[in-house]
C-alpha positions in Angstrom: 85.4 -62.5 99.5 82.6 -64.0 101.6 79.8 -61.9 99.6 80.9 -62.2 97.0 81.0 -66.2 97.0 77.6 -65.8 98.3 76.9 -63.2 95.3 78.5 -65.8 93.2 76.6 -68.9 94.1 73.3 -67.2 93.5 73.9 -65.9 90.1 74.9 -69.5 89.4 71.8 -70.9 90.4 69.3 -72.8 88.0 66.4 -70.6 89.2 68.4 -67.1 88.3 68.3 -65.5 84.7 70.8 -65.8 82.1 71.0 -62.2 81.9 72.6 -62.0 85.9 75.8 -64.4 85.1 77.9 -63.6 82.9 81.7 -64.6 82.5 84.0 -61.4 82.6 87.0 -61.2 80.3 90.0 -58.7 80.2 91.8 -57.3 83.1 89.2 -57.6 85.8 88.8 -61.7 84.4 92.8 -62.0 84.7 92.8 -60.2 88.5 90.2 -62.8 89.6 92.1 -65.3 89.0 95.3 -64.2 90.6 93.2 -63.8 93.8 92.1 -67.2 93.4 88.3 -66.2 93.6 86.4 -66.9 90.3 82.9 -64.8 89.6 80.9 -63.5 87.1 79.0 -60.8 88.2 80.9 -57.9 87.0 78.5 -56.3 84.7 75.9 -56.6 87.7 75.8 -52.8 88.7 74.4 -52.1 85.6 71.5 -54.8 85.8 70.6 -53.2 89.3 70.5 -49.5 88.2 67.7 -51.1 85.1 66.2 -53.2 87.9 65.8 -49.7 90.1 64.5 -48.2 86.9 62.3 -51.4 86.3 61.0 -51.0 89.7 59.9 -47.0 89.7 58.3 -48.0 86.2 56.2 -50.8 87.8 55.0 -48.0 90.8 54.2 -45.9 87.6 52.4 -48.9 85.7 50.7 -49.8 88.5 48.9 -46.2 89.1 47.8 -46.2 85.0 46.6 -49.6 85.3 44.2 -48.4 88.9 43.4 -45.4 86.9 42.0 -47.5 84.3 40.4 -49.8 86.4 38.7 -47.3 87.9 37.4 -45.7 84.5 36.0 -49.0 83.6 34.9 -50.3 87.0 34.0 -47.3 89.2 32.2 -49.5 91.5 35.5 -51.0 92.5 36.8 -49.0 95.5 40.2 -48.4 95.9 42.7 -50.5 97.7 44.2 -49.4 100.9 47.3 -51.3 99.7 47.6 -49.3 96.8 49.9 -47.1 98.0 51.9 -49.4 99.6 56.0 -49.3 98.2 56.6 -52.8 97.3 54.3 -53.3 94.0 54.8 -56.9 92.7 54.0 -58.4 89.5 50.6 -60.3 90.9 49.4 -56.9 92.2 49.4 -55.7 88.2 48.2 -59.3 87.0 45.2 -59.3 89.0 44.1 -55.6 87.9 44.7 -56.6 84.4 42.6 -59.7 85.0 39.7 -57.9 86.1 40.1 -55.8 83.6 40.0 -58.1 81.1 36.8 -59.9 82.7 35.0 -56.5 82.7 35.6 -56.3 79.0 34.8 -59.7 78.2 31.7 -59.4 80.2 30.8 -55.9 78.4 31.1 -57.8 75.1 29.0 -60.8 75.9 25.9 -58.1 77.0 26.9 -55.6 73.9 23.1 -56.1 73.1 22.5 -53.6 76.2 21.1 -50.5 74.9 22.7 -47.4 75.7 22.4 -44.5 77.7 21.2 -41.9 74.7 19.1 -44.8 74.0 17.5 -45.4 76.8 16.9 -41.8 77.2 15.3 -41.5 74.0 13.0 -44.2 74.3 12.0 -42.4 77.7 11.3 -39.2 75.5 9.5 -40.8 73.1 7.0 -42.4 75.9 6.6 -38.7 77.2 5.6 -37.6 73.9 3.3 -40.3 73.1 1.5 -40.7 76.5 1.5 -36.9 77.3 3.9 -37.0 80.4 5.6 -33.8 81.3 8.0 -35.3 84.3 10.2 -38.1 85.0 7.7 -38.7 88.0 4.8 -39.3 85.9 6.1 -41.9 83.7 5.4 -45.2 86.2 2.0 -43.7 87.0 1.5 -43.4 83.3 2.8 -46.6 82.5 0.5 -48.7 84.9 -2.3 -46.7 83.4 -2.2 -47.6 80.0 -1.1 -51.2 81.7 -4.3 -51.3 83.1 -6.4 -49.6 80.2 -4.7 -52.1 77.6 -5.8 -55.1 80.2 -9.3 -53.7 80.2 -9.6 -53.6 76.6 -8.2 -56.7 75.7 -10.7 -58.6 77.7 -13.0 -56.6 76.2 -12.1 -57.6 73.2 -11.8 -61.5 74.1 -15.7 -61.2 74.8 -16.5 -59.6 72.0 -15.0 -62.2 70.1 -16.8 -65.0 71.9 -19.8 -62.9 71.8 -20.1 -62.5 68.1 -18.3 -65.6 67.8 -15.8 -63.9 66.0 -11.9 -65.8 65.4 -9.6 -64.7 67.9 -7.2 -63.3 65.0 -10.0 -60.9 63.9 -9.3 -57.1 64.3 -10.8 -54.6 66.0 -12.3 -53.3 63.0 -14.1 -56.5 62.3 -15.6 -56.2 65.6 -16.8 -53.0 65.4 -18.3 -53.7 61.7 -20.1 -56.7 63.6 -21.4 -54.9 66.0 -22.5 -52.2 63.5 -24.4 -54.5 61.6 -26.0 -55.9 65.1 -27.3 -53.1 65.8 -29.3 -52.3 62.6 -30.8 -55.3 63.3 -31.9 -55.1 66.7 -33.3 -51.4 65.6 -35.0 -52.9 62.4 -36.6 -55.7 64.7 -37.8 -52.9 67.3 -39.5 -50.7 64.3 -41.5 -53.7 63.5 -42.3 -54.2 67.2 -43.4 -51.0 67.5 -45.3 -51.0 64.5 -47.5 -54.1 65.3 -48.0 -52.9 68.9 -49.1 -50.2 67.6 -51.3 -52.1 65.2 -50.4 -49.6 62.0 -47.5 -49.9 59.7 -48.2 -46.0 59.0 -45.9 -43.4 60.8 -48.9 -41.0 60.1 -50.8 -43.5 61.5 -48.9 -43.4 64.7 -48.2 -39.8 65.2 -51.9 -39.8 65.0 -52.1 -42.5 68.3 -49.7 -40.5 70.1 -51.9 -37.2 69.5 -54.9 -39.2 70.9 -53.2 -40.5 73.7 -52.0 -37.0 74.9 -55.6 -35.7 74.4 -57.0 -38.3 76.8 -54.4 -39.4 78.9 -54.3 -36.3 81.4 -58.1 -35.7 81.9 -58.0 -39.3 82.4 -55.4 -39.5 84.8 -56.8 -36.0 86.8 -60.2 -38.6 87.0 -58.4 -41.2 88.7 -56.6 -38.7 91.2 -59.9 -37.1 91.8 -61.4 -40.7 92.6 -58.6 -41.7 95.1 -58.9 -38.5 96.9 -62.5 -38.9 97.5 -62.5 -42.3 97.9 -59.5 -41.9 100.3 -57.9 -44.9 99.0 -53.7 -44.9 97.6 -54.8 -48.2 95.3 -56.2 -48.5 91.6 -57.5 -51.9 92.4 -58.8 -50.6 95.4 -61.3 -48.1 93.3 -64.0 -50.5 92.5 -64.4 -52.6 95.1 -64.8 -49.4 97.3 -67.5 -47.9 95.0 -69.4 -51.7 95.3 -69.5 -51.0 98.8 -71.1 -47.3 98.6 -74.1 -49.3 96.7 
């Protein structure tokens, strides 16, 4: 009688659910009060066997929920605790929570490309920049890093060069520098032509014909005149014939 005044008091508690006090009526009700004790906690055999079921279901929940976890987190190691017999309510809470944070998280970056993405852009560098391995791809990449850095200050000093905008494209720059050099050819045509004091190509083909008719008999002369003269000096040839006189 003891226990179950014990029993009795707890099930009337303020902190203990509706569901665990509950007044009995018939038989059992009438007995109870011929033994002068007064409970209600017949019906409380049944709310233990659903608790015991409650309780394997929680085990049960509790593996689903780390099995999940681990699908969406498989960074997250195990806990030793998990297969500990108690499981309480916090222990599911929490993996929820982290769950739920994972999610959340996975939501806010959902702008991350993917995997198949990621690999193709990976394929589609290989195939433009003619890599055949995963290996060559950095080596390629600071390459053309260092290529693109060459030619863009290349192209910054063309631009000041020809004094050019900035915004203009490469293929102003190369018209610019076209038309450059037909000038600079033009300008040495005309040099050429007053050095060589004819505006005649005839003319000239004619000067260079003279010039190879009496440049190497000239030139054997000279040799000739050093040898004899035993002197290494042009300047030196006159002054040393002076001084034969």
């Amino acid at each position: 009688l003891k226990v179950l005044s014990r029993i009795d008091s707890i099930l009337q508690s303020p902190r203990a659910p509706p569901l665990l006090y509950r007044r009995s009526k018939g038989p059992a009700q009438n007995y109870i009060k011929e033994s002068g004790q007064e409970c209600g906690f017949e019906h409380l055999p049944l709310t233990i066997e659903m608790w015991a079921d409650q309780l394997t279901a929680l085990k049960d929940l509790h593996r689903s929920l780390r099995k999940l976890s681990l699908e969406l987190m498989p960074w997250h190691t195990a806990d030793p605790q998990d297969n500990r017999e108690s499981i309480r309510v916090e222990d599911l809470q929490f993996i929820v929570d982290a769950i739920l944070e994972e999610v959340e998280n996975k939501e806010k970056n959902s702008q991350a490309p993917s995997l198949p993405t990621l690999f193709a852009i990976v394929s589609h560098f290989q195939k433009l920049f003619d890599v055949n391995s995963l290996n060559g791809i950095y080596p390629r990449m600071n390459e053309v890093y260092t290529k693109l850095g060459e030619m863009t200050n290349a192209m910054r000093n063309l631009h000041e060069l020809l004094e050019l905008d900035s915004s203009a494209p490469p293929t102003v720059v190369v018209d610019t520098v076209g038309k450059l050099c037909d000038v600079i050819n033009e300008n040495v045509t005309e040099q050429v032509q007053q050095l060589l004091g004819t505006q005649d190509i005839h003319s000239i083909i004619t000067k260079l014909e003279e010039h190879e008719c009496f440049f190497p008999p000239f030139q054997a002369l000279i040799q000739d005149l050093l040898c004899l003269l035993e002197i290494s000096n042009l300047d030196d040839i006159v002054p040393t014939v002076r001084n034969l006189k």
